[in-house]
CHARMM-style PDB file with segment names, atoms N, HN, CA, C and O in Angstrom:
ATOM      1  N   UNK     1      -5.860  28.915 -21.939  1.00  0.00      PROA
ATOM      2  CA  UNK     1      -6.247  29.383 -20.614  1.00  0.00      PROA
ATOM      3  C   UNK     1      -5.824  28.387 -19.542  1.00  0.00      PROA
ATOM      4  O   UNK     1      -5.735  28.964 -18.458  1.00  0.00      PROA
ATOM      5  N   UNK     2      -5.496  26.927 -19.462  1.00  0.00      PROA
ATOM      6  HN  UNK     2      -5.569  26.458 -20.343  1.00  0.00      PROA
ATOM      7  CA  UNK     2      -5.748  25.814 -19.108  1.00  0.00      PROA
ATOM      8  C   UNK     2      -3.723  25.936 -18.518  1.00  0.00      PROA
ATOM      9  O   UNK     2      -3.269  25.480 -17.469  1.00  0.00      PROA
ATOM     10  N   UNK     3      -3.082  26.546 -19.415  1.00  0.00      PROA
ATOM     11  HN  UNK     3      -3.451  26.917 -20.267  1.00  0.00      PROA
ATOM     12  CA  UNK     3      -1.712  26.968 -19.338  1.00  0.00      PROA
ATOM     13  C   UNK     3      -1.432  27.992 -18.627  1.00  0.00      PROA
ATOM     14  O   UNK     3      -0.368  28.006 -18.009  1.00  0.00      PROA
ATOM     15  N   UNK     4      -2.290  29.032 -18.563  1.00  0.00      PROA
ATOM     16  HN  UNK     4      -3.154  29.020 -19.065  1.00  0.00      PROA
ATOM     17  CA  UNK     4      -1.765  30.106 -17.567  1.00  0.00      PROA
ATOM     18  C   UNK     4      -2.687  30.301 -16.409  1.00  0.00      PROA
ATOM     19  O   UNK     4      -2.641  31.393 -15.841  1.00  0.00      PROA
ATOM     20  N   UNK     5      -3.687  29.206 -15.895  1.00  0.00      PROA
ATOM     21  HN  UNK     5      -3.725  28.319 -16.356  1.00  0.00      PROA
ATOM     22  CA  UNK     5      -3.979  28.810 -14.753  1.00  0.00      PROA
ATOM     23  C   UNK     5      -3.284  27.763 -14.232  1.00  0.00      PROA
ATOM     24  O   UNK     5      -3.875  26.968 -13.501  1.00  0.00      PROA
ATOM     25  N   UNK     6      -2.586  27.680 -14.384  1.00  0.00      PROA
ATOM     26  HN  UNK     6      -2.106  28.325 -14.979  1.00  0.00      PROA
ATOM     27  CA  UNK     6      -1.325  26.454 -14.202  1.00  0.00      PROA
ATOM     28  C   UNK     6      -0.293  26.845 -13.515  1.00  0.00      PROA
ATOM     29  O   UNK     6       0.066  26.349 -12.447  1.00  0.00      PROA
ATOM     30  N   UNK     7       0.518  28.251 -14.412  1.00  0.00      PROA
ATOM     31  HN  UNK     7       0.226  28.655 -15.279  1.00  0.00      PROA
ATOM     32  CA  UNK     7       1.353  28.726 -14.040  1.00  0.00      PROA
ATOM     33  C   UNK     7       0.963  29.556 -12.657  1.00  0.00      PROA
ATOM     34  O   UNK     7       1.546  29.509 -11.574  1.00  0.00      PROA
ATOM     35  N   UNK     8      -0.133  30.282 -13.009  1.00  0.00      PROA
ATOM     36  HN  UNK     8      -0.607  30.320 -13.888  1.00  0.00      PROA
ATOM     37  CA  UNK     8      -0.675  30.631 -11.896  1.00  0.00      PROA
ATOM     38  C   UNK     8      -0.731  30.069 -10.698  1.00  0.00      PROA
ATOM     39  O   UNK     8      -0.465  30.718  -9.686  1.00  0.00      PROA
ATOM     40  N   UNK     9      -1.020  29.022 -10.672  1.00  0.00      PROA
ATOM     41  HN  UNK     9      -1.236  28.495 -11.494  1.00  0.00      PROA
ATOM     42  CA  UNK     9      -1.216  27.702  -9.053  1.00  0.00      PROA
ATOM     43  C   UNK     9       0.330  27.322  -9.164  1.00  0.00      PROA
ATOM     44  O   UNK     9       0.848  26.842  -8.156  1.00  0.00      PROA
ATOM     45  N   UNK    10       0.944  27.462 -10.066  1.00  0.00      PROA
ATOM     46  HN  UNK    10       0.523  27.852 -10.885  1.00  0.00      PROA
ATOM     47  CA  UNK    10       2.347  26.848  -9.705  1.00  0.00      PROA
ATOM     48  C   UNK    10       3.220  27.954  -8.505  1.00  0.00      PROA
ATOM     49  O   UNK    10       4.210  27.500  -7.932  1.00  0.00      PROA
ATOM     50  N   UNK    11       2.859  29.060  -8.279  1.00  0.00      PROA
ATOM     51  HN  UNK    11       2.054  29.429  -8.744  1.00  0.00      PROA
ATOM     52  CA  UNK    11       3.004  30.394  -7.613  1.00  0.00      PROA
ATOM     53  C   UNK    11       2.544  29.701  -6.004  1.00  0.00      PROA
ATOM     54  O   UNK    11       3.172  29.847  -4.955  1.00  0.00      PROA
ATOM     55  N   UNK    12       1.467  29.050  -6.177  1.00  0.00      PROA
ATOM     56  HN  UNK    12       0.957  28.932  -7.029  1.00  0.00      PROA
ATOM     57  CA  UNK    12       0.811  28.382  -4.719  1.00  0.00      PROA
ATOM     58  C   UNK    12       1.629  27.681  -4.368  1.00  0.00      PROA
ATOM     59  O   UNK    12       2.552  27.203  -5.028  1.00  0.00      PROA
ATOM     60  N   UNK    13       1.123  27.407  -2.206  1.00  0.00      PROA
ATOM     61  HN  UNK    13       0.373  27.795  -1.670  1.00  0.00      PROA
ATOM     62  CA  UNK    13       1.437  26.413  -1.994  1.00  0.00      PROA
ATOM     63  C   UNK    13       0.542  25.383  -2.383  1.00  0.00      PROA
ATOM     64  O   UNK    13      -0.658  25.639  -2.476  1.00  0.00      PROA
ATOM     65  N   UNK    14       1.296  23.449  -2.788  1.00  0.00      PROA
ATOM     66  HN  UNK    14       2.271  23.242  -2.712  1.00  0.00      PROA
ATOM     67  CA  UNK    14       0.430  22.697  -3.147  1.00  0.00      PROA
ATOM     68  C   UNK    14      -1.015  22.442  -2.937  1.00  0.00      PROA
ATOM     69  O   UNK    14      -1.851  22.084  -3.767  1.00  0.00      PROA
ATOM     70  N   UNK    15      -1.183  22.750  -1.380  1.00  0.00      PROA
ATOM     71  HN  UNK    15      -0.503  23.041  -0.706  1.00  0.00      PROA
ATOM     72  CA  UNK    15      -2.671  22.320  -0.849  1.00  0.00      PROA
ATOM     73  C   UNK    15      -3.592  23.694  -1.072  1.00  0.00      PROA
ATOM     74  O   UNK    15      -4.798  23.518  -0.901  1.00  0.00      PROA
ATOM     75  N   UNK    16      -3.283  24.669  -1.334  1.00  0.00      PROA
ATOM     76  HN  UNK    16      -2.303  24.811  -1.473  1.00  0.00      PROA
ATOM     77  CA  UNK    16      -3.856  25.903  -1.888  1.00  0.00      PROA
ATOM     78  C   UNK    16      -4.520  25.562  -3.463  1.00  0.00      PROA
ATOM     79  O   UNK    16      -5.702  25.614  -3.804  1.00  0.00      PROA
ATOM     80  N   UNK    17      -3.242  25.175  -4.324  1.00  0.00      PROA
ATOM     81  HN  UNK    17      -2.282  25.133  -4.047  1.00  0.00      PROA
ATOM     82  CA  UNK    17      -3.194  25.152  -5.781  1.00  0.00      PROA
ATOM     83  C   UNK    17      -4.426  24.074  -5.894  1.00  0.00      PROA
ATOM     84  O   UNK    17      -5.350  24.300  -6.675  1.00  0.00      PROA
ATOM     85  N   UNK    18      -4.391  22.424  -4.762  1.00  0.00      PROA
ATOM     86  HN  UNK    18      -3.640  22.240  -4.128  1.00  0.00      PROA
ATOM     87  CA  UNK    18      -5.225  21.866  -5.573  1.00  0.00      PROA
ATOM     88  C   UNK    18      -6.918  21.779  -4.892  1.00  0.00      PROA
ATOM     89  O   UNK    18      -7.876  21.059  -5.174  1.00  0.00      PROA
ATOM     90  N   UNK    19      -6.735  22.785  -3.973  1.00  0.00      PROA
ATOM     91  HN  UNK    19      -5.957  23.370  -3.743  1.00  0.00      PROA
ATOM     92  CA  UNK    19      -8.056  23.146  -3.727  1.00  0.00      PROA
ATOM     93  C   UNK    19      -8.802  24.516  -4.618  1.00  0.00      PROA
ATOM     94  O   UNK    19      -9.995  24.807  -4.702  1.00  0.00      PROA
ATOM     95  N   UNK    20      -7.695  25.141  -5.172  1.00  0.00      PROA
ATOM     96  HN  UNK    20      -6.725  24.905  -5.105  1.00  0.00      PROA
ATOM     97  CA  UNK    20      -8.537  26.065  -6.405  1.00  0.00      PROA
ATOM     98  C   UNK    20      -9.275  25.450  -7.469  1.00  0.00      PROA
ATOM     99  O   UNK    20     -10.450  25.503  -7.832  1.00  0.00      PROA
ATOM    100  N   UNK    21      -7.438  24.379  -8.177  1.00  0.00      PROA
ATOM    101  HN  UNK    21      -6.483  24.335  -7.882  1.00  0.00      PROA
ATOM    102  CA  UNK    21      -8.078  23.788  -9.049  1.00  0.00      PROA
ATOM    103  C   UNK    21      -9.160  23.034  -9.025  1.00  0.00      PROA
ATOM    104  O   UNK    21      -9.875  23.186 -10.016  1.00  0.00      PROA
ATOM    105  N   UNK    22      -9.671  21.988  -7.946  1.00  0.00      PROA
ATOM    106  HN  UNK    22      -9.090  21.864  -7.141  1.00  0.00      PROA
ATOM    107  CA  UNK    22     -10.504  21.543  -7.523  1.00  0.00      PROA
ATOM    108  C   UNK    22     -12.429  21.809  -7.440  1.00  0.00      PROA
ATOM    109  O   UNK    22     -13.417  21.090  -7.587  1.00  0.00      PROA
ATOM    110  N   UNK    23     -12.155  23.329  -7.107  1.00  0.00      PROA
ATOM    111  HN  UNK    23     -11.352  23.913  -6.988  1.00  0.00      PROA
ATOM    112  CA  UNK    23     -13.051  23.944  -7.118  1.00  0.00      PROA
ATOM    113  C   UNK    23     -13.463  24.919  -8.650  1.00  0.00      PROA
ATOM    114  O   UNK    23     -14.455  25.592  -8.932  1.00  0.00      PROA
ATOM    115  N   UNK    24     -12.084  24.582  -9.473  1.00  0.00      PROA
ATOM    116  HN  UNK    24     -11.279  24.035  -9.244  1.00  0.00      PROA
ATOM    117  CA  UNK    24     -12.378  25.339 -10.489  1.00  0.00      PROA
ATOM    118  C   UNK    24     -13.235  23.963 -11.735  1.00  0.00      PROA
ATOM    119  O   UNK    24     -14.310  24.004 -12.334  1.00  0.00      PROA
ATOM    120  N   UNK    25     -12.164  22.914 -11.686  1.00  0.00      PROA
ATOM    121  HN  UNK    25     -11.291  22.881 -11.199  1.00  0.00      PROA
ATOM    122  CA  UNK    25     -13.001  21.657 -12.461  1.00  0.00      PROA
ATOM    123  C   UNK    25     -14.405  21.317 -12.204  1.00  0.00      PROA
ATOM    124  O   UNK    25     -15.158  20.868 -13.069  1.00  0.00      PROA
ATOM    125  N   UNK    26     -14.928  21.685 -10.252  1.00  0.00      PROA
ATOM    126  HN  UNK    26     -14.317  22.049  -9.549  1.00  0.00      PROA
ATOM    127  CA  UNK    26     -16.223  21.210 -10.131  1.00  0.00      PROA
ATOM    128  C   UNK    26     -17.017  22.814 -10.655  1.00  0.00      PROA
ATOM    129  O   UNK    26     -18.247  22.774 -10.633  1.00  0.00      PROA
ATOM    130  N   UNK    27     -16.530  23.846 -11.000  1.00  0.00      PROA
ATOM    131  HN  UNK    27     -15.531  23.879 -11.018  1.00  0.00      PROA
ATOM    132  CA  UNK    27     -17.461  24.833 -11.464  1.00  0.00      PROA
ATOM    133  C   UNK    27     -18.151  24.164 -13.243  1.00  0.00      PROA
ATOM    134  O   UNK    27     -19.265  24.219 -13.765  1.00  0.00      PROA
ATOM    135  N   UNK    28     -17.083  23.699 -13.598  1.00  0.00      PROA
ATOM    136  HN  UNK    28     -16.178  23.654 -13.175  1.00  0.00      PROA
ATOM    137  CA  UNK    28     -17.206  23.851 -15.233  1.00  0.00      PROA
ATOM    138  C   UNK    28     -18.190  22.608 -15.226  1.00  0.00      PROA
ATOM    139  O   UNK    28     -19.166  22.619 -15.977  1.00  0.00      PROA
ATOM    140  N   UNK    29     -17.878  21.272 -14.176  1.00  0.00      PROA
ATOM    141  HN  UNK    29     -17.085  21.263 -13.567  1.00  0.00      PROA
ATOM    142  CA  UNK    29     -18.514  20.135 -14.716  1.00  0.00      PROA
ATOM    143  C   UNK    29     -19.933  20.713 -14.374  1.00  0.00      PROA
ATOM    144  O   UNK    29     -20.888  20.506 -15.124  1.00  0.00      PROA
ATOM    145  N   UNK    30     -20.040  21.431 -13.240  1.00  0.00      PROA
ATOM    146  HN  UNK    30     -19.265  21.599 -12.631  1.00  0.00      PROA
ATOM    147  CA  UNK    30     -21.537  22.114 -13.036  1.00  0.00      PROA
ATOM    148  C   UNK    30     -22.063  22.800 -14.524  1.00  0.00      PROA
ATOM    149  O   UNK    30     -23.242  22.736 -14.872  1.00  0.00      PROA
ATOM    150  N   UNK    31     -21.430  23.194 -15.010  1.00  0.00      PROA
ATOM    151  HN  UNK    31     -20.472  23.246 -14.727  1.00  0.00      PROA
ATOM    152  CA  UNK    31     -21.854  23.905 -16.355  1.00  0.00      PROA
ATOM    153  C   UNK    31     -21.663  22.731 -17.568  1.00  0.00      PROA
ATOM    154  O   UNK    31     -21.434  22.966 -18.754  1.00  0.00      PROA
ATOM    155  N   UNK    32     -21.792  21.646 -17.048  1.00  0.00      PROA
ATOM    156  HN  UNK    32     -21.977  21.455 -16.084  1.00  0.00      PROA
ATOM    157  CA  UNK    32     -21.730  20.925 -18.437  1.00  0.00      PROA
ATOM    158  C   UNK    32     -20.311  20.561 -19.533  1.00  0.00      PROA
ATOM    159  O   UNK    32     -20.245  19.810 -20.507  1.00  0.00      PROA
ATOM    160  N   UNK    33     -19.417  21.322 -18.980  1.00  0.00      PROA
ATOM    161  HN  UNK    33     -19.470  21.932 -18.189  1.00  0.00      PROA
ATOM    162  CA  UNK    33     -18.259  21.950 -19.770  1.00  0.00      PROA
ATOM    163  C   UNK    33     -16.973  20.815 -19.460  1.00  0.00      PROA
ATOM    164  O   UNK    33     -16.194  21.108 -18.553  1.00  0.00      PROA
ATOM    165  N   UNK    34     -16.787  19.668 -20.135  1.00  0.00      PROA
ATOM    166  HN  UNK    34     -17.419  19.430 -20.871  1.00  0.00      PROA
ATOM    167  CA  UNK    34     -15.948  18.791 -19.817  1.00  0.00      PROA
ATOM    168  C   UNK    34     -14.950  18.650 -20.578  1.00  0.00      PROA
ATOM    169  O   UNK    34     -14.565  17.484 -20.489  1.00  0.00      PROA
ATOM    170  N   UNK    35     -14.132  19.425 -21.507  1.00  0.00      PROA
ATOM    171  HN  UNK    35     -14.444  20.373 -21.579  1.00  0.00      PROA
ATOM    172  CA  UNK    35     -13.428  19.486 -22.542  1.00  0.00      PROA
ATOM    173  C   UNK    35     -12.762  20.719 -22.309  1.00  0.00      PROA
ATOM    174  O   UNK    35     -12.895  21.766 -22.942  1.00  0.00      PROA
ATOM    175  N   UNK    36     -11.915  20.448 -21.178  1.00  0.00      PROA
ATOM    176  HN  UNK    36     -11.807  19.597 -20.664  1.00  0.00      PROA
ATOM    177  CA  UNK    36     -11.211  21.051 -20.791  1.00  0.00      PROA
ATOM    178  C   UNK    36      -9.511  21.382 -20.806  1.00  0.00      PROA
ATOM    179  OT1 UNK    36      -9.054  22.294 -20.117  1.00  0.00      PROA
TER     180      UNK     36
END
């Protein structure tokens, strides 16, 4: 999954891509989920 959210933001512009990702790492660490 970690691969085709990737490719996905690679479609973005940079400051788009690393404010998703950004917001996607602080969802999971909220859930405990660090093995990512």
């Amino acid at each position: 999954m970690q691969d085709e959210l990737k490719v996905l933001l690679e479609g973005l512009p940079d400051e788009v891509a690393n404010r998703v990702w950004s917001g996607f790492l602080a969802r999971f660490g909220e859930l405990g989920v660090n093995s990512i």
